[in-house]
N, CA, C, O and CB atoms as a CASP TS submission, in Angstrom:
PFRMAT TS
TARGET T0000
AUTHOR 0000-0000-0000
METHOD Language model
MODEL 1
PARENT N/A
ATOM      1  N   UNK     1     236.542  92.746 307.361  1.00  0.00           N
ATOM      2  CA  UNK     1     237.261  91.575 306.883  1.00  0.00           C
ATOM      3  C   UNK     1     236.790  91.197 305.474  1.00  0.00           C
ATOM      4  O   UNK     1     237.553  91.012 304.526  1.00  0.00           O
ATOM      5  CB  UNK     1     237.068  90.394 307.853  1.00  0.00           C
ATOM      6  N   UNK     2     235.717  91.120 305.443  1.00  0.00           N
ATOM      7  CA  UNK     2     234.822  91.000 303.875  1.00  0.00           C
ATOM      8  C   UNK     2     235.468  91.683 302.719  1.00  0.00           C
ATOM      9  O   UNK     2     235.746  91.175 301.633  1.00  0.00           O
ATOM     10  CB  UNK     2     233.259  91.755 303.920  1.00  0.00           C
ATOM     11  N   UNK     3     235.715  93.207 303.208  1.00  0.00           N
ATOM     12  CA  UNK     3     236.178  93.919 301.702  1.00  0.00           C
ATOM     13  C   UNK     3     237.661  93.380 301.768  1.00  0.00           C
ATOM     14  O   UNK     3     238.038  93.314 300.598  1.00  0.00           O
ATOM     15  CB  UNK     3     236.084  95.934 301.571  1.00  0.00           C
ATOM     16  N   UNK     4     238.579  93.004 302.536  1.00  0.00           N
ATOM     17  CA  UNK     4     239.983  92.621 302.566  1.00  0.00           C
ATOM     18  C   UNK     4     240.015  91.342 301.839  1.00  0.00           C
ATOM     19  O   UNK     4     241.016  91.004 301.207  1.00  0.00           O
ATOM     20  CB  UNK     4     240.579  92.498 304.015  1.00  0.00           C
ATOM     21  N   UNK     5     238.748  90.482 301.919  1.00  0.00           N
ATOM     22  CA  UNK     5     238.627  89.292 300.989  1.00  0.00           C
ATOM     23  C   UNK     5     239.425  88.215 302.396  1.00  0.00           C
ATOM     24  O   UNK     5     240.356  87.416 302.292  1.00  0.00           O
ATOM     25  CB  UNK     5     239.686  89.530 299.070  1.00  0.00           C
ATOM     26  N   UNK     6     238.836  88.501 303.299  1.00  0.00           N
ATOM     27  CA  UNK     6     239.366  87.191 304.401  1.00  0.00           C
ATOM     28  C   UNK     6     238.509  86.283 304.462  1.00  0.00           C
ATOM     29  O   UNK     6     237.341  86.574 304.721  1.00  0.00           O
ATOM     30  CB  UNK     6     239.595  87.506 305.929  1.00  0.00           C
ATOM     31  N   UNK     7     238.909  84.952 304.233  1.00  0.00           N
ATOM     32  CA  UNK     7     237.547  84.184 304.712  1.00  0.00           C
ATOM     33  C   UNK     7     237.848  83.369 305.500  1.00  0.00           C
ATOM     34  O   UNK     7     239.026  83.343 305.856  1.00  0.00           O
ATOM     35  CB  UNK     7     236.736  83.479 303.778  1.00  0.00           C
ATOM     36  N   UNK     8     236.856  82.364 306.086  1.00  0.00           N
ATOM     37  CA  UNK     8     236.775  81.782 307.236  1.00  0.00           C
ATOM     38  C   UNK     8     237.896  80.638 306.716  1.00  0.00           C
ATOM     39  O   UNK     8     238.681  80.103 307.498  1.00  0.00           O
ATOM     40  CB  UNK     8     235.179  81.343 307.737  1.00  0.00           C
ATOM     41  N   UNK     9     237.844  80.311 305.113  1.00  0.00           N
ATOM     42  CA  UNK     9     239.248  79.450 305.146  1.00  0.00           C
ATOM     43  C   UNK     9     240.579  79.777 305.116  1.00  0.00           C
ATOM     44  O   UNK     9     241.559  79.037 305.194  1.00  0.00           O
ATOM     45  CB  UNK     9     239.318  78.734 304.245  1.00  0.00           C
ATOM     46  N   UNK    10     240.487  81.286 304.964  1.00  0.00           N
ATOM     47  CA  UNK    10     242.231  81.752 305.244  1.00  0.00           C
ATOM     48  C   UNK    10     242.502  81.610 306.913  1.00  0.00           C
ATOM     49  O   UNK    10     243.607  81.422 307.422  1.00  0.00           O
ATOM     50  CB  UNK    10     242.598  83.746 304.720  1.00  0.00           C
ATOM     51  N   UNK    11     241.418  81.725 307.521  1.00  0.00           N
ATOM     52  CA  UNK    11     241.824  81.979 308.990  1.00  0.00           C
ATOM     53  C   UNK    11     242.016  80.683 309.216  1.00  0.00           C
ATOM     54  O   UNK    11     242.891  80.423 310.043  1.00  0.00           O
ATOM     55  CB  UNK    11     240.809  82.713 310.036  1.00  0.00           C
ATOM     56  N   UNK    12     241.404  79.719 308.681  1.00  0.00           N
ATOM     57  CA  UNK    12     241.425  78.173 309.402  1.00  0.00           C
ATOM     58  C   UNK    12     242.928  77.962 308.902  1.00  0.00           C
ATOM     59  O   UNK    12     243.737  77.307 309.560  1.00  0.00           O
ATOM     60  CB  UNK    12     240.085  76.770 308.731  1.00  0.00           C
ATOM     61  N   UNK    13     243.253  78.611 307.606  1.00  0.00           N
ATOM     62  CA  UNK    13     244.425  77.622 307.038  1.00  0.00           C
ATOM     63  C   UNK    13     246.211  78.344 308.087  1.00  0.00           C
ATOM     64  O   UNK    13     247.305  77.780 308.105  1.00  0.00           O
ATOM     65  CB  UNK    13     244.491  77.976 304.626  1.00  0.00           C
ATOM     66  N   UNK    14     245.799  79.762 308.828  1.00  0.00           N
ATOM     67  CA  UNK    14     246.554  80.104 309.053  1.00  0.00           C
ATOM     68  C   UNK    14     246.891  79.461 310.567  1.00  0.00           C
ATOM     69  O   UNK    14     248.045  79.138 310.850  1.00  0.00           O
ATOM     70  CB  UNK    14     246.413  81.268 308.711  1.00  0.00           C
ATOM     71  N   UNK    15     245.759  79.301 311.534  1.00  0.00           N
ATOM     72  CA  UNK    15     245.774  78.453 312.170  1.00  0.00           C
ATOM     73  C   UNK    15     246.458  77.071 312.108  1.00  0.00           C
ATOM     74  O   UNK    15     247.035  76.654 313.111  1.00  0.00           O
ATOM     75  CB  UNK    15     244.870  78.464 312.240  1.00  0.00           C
ATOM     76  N   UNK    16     246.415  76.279 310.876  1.00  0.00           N
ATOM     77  CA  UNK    16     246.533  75.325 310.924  1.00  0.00           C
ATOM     78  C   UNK    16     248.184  75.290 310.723  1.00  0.00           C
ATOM     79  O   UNK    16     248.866  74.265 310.689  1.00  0.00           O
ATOM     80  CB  UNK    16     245.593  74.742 310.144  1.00  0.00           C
ATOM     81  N   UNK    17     248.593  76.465 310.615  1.00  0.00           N
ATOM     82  CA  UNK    17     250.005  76.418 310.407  1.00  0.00           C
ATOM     83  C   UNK    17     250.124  76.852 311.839  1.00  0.00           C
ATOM     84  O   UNK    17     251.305  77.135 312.042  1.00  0.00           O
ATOM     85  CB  UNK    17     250.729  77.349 309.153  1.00  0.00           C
ATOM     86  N   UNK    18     249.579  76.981 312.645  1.00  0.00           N
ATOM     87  CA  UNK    18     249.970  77.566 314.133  1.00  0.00           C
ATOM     88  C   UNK    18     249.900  78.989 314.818  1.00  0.00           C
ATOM     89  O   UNK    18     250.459  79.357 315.851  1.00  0.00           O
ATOM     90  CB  UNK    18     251.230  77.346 314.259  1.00  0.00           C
ATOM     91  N   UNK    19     249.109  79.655 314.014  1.00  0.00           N
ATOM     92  CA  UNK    19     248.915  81.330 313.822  1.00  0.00           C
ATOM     93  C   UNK    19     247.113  81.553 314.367  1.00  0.00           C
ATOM     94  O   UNK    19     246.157  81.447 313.599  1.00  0.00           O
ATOM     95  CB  UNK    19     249.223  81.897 311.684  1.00  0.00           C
ATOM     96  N   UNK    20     247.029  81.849 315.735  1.00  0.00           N
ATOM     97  CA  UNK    20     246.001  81.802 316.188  1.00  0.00           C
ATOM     98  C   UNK    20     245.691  83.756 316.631  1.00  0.00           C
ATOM     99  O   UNK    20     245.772  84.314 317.725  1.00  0.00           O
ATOM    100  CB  UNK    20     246.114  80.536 317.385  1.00  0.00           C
ATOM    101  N   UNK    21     245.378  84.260 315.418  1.00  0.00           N
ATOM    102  CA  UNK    21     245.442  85.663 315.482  1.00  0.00           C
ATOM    103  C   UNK    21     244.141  86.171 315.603  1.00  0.00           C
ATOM    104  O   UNK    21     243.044  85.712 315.287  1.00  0.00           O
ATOM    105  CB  UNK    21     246.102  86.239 314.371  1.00  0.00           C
ATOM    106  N   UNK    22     244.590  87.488 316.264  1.00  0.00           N
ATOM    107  CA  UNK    22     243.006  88.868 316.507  1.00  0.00           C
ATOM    108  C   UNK    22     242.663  89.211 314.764  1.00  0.00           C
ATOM    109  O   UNK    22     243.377  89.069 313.771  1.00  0.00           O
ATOM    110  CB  UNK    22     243.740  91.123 317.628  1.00  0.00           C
ATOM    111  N   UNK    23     241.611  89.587 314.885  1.00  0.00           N
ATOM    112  CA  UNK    23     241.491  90.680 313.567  1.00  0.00           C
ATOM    113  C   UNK    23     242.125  91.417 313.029  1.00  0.00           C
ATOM    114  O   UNK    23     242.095  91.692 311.829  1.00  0.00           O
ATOM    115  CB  UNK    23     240.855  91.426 313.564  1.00  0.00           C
ATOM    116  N   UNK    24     242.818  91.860 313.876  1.00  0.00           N
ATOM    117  CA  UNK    24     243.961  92.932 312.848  1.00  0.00           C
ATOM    118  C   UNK    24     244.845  92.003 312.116  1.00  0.00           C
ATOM    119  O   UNK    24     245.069  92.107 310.910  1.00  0.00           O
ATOM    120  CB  UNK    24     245.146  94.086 313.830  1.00  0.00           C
ATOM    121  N   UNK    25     245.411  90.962 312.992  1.00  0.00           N
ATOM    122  CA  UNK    25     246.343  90.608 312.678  1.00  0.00           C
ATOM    123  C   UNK    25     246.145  89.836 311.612  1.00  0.00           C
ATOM    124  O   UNK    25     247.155  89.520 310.983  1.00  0.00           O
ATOM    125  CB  UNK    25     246.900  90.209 313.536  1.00  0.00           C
ATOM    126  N   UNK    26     244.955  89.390 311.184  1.00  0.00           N
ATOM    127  CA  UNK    26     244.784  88.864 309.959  1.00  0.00           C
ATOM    128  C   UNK    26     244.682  89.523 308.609  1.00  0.00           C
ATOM    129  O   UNK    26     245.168  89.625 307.482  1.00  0.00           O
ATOM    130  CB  UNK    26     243.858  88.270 310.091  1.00  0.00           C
ATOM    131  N   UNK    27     243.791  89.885 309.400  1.00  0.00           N
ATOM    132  CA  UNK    27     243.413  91.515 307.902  1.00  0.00           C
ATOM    133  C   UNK    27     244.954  92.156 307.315  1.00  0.00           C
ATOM    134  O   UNK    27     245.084  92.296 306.099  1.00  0.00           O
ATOM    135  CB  UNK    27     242.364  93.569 308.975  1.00  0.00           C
ATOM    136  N   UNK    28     246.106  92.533 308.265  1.00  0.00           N
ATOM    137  CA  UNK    28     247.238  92.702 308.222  1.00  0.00           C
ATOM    138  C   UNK    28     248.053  91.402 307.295  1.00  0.00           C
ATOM    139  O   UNK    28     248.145  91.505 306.072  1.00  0.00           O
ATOM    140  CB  UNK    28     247.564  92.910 309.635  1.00  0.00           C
ATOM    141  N   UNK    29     248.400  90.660 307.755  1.00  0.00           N
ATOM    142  CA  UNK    29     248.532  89.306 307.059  1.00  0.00           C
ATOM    143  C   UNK    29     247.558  89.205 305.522  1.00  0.00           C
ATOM    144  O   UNK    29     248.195  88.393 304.851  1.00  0.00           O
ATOM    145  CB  UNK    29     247.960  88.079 308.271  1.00  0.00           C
ATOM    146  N   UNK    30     246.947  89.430 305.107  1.00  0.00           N
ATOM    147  CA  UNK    30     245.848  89.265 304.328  1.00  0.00           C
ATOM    148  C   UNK    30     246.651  90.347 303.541  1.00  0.00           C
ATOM    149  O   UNK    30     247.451  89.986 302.679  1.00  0.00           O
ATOM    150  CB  UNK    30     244.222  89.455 304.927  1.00  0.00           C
ATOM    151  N   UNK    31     246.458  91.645 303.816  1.00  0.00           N
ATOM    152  CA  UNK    31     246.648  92.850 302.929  1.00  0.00           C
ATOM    153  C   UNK    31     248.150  92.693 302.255  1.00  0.00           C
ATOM    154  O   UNK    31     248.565  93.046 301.151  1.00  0.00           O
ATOM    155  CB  UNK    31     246.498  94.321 303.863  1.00  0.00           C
ATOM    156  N   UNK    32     248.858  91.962 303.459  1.00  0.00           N
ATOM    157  CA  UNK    32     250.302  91.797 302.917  1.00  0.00           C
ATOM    158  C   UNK    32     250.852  90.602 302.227  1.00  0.00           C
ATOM    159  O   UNK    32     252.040  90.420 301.962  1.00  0.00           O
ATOM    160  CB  UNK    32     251.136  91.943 303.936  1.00  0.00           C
ATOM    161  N   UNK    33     249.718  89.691 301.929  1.00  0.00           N
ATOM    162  CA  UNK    33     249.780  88.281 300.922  1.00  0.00           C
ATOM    163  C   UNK    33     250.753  87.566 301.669  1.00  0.00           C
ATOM    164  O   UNK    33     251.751  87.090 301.128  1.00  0.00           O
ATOM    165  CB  UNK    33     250.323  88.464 299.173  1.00  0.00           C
ATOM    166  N   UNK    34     250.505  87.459 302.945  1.00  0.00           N
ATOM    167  CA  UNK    34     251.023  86.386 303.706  1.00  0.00           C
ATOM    168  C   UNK    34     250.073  85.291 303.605  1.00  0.00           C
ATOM    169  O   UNK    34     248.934  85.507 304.019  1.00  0.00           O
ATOM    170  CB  UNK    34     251.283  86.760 305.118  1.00  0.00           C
ATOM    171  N   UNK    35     250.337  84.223 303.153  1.00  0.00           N
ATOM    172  CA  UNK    35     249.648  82.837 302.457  1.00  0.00           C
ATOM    173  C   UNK    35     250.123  81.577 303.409  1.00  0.00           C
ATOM    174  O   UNK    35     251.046  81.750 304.206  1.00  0.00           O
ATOM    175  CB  UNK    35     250.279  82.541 300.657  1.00  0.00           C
ATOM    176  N   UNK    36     249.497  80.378 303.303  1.00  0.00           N
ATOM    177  CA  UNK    36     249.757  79.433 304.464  1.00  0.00           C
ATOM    178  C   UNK    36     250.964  78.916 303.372  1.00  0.00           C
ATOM    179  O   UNK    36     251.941  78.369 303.884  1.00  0.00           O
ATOM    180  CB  UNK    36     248.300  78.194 305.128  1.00  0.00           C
ATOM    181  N   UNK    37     250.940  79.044 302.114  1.00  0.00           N
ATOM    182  CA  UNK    37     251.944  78.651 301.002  1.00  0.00           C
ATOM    183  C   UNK    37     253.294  79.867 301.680  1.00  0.00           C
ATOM    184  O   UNK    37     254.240  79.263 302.186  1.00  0.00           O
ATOM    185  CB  UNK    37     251.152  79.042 298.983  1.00  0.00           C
ATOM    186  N   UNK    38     253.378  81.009 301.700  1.00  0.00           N
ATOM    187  CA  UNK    38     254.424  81.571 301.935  1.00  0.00           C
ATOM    188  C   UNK    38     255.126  81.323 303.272  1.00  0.00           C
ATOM    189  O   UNK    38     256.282  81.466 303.670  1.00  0.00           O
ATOM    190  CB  UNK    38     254.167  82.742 301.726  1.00  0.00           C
ATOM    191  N   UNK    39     253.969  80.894 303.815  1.00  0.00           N
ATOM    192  CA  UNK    39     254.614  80.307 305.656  1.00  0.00           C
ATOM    193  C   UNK    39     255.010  79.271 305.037  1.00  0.00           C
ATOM    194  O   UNK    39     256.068  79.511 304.455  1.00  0.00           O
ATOM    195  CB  UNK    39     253.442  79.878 307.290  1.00  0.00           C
ATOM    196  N   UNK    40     254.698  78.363 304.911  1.00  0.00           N
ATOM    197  CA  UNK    40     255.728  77.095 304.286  1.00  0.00           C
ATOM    198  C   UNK    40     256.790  77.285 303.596  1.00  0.00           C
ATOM    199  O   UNK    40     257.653  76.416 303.468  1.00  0.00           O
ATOM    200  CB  UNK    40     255.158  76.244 303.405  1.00  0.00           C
ATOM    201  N   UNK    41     256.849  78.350 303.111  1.00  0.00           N
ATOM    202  CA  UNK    41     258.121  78.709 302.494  1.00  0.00           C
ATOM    203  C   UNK    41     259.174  78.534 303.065  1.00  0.00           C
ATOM    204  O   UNK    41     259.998  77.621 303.023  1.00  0.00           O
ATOM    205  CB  UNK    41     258.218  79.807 302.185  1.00  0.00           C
ATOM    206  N   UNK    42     259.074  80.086 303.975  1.00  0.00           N
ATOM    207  CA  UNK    42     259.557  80.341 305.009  1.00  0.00           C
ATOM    208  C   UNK    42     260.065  79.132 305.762  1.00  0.00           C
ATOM    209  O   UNK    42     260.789  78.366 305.125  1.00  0.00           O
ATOM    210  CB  UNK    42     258.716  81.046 305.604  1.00  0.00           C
ATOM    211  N   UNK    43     259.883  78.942 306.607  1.00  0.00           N
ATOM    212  CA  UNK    43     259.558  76.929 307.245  1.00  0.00           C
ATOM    213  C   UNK    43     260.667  76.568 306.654  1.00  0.00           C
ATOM    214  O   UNK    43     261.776  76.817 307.127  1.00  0.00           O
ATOM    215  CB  UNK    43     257.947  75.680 306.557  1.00  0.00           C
ATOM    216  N   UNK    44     260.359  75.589 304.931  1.00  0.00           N
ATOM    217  CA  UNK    44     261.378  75.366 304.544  1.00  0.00           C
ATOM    218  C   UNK    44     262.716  75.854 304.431  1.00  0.00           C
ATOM    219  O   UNK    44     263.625  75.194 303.928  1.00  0.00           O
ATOM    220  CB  UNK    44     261.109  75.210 303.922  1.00  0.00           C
ATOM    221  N   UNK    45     262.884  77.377 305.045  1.00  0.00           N
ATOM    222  CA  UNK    45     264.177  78.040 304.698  1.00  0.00           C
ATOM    223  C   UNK    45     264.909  78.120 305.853  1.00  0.00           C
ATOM    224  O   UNK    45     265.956  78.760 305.949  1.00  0.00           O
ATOM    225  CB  UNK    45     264.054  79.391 304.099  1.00  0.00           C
ATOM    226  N   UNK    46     264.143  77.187 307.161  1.00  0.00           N
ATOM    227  CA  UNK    46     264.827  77.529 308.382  1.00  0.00           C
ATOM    228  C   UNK    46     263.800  78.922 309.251  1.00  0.00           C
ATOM    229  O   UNK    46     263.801  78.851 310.480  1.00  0.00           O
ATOM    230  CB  UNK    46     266.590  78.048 307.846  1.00  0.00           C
ATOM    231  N   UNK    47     263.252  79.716 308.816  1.00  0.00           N
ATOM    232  CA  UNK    47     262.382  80.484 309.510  1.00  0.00           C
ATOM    233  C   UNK    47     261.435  80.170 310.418  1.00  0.00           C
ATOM    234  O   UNK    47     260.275  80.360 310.055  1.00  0.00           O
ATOM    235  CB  UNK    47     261.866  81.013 308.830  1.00  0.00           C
ATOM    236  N   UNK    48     261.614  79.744 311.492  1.00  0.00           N
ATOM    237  CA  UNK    48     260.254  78.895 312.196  1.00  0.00           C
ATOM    238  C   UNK    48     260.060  80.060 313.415  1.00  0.00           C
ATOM    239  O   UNK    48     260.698  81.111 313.484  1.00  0.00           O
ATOM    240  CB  UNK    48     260.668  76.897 312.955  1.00  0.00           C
ATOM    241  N   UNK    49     259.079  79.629 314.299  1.00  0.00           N
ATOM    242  CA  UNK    49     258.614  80.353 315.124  1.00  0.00           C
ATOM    243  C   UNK    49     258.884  81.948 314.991  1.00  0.00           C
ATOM    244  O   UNK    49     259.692  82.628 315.625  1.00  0.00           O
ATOM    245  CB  UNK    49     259.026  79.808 316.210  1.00  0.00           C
ATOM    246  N   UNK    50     257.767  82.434 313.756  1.00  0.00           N
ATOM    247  CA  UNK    50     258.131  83.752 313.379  1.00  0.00           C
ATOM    248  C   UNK    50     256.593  84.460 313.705  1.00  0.00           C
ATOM    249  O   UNK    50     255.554  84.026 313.206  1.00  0.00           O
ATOM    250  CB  UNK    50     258.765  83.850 311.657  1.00  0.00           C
ATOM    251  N   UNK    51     256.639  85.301 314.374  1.00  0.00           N
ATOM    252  CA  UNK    51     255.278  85.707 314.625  1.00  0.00           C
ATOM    253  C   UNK    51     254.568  86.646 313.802  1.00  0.00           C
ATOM    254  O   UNK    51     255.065  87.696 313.395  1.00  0.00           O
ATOM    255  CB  UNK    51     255.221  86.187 315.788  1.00  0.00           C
ATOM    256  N   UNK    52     253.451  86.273 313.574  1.00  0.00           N
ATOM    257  CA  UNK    52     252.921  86.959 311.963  1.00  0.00           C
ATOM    258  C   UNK    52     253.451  88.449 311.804  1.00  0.00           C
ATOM    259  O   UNK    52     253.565  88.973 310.696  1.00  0.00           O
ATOM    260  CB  UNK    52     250.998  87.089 311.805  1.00  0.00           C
ATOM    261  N   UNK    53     253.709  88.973 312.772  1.00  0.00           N
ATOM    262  CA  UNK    53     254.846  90.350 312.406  1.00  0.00           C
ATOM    263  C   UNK    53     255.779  90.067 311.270  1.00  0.00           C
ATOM    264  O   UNK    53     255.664  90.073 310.045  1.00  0.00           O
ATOM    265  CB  UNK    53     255.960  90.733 313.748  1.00  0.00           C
ATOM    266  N   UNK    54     256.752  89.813 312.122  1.00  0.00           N
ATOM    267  CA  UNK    54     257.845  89.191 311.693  1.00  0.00           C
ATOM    268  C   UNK    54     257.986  88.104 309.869  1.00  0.00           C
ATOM    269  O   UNK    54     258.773  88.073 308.923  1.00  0.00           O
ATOM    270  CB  UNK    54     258.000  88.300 313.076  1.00  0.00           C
ATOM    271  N   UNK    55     256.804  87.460 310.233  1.00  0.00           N
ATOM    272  CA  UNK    55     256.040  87.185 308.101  1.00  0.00           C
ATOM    273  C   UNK    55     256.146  88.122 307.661  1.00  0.00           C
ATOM    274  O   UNK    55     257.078  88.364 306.893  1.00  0.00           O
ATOM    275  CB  UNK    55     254.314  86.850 307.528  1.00  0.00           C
ATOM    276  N   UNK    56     255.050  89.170 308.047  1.00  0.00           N
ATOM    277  CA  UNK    56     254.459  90.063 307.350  1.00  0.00           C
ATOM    278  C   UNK    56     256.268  91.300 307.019  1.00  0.00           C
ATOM    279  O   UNK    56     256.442  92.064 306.069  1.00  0.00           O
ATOM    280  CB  UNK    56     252.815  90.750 308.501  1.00  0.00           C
ATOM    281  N   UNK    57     257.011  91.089 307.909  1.00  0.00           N
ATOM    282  CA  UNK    57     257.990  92.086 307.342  1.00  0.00           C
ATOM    283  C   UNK    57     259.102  90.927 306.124  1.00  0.00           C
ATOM    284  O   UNK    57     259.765  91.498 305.258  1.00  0.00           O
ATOM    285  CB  UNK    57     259.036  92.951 308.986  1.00  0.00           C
ATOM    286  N   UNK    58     259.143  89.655 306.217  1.00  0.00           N
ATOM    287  CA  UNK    58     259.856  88.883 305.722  1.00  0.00           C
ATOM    288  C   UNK    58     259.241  88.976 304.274  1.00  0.00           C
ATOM    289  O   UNK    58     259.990  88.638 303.358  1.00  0.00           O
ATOM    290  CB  UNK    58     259.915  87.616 306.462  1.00  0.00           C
ATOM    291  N   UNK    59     257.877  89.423 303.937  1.00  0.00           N
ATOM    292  CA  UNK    59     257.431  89.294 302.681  1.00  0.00           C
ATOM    293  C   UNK    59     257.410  90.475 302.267  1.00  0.00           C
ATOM    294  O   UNK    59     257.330  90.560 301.042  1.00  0.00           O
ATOM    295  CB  UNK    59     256.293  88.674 302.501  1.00  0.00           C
ATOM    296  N   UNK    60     257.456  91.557 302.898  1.00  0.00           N
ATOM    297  CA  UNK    60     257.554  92.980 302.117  1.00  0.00           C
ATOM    298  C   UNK    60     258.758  93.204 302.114  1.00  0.00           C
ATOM    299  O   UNK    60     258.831  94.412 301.887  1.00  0.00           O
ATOM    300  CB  UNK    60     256.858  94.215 302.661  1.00  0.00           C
ATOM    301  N   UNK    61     260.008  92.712 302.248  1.00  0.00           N
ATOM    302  CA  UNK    61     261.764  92.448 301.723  1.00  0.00           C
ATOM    303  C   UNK    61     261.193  91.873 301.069  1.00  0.00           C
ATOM    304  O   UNK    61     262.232  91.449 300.564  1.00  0.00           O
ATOM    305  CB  UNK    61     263.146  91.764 302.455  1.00  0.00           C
ATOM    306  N   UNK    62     260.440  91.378 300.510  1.00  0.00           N
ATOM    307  CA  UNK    62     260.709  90.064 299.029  1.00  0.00           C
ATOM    308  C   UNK    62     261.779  89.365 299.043  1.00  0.00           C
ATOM    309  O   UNK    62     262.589  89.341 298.117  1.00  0.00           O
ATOM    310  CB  UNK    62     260.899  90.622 297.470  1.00  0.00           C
ATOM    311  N   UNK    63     261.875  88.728 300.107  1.00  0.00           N
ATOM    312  CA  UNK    63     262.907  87.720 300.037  1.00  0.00           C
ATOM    313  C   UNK    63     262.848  86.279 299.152  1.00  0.00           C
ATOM    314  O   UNK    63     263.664  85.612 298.515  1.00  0.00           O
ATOM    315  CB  UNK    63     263.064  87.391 301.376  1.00  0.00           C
ATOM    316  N   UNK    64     261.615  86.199 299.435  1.00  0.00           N
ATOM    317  CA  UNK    64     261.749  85.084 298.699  1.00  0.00           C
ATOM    318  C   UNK    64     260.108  85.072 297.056  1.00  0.00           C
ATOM    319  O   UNK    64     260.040  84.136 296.259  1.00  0.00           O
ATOM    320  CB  UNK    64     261.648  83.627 300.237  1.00  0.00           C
TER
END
């Protein structure tokens, strides 16, 4: 997690958006610049209950 640059405040902040993930799934999230800012994005666009999969493919479309 260290060399991916995860820290204990990305995990808190992803949580705090409702994302209570394993290790992979962060490190995954992490590598793919899924941000508690890009979940809010999302959010705002109508995207809700999207499971960090489902982020993680919404941000590599570059949708937004």
């Amino acid at each position: 997690m260290k060399i991916q640059d995860v820290t204990p405040e990305y995990v808190k902040a992803l949580a705090a958006e409702g994302y209570k993930l394993d290790a992979h799934q962060v490190v995954g999230a992490k590598i793919m610049g899924v941000t508690p800012e890009f979940i809010q994005k999302a959010k705002s666009h109508g995207f809700t209950n999207l499971t960090i999969e489902k982020l993680i493919q919404l941000k590599n479309a570059d949708i937004f």
